[in-house]
C-alpha positions as CSV (number, residue, x, y, z in Angstrom):
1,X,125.7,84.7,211.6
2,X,126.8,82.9,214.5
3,X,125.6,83.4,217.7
4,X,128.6,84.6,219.7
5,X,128.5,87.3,216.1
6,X,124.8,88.5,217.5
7,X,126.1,88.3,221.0
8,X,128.9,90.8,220.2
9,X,127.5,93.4,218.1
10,X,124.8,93.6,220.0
11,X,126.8,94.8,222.5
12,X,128.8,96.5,220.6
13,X,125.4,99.1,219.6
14,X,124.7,99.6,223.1
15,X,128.0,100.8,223.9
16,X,128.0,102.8,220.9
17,X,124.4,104.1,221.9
18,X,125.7,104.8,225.1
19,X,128.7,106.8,223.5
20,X,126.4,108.6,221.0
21,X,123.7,109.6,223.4
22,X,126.2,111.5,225.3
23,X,124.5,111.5,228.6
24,X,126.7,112.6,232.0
25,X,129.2,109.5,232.7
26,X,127.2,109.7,236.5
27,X,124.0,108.8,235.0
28,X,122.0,105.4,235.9
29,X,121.5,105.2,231.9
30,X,125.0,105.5,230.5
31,X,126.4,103.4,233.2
32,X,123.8,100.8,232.8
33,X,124.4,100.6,229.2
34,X,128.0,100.1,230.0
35,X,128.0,97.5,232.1
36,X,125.0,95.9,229.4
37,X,127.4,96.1,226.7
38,X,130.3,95.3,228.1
39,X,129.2,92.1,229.7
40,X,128.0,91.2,226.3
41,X,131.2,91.8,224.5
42,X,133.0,89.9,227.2
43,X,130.4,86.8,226.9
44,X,130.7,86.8,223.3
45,X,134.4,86.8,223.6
46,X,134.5,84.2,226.4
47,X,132.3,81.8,223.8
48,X,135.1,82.2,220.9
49,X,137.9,81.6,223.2
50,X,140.0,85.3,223.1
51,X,140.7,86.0,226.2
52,X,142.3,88.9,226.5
53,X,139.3,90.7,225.3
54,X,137.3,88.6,227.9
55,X,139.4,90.3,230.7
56,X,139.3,93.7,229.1
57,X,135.4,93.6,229.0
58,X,135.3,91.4,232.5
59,X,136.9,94.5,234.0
60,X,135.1,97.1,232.2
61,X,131.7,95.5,233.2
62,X,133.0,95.0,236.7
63,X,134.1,99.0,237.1
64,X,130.4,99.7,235.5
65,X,129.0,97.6,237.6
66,X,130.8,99.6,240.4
67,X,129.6,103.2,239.4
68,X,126.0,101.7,238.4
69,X,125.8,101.1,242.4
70,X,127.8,104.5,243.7
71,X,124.9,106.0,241.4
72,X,122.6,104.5,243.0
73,X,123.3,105.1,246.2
74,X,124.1,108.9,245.4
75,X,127.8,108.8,246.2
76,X,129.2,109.6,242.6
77,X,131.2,112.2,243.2
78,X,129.5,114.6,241.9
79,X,127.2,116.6,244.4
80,X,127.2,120.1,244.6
């Protein structure tokens, strides 16, 4: 296995961890394992050269990456 192969479905698991878990969207965890996996799946794209899917997970990581530091700061969205 190649390591762009590791790279990738390693990233992959945490998304689908993420997914599977089902913790709130808000949380520190979920998010974190979003922007984890999604970076991953973008590098690992980015080292085989298909693009499009580096873009799709650049911007996934990026909005993760966004709601990883609304969360914490405590402006989610979501207070009561």
């Amino acid at each position: 296995m190649k390591e762009s192969d590791i790279i990738a479905t390693t990233g992959v698991v945490i998304l689908l961890i993420a997914f599977l878990l089902n913790l709130p969207a808000n949380s520190t965890p979920y998010t974190l394992m979003n922007f984890i996996g999604a970076g991953l799946c973008g590098y690992s794209s980015y080292l085989i050269k298909f693009y499009p899917f580096v873009v799709l997970e650049t911007i996934w990581a990026l909005f993760a990456l966004a709601s990883l530091i609304k969360v914490s700061r405590g402006t989610s969205g979501n207070e009561q």
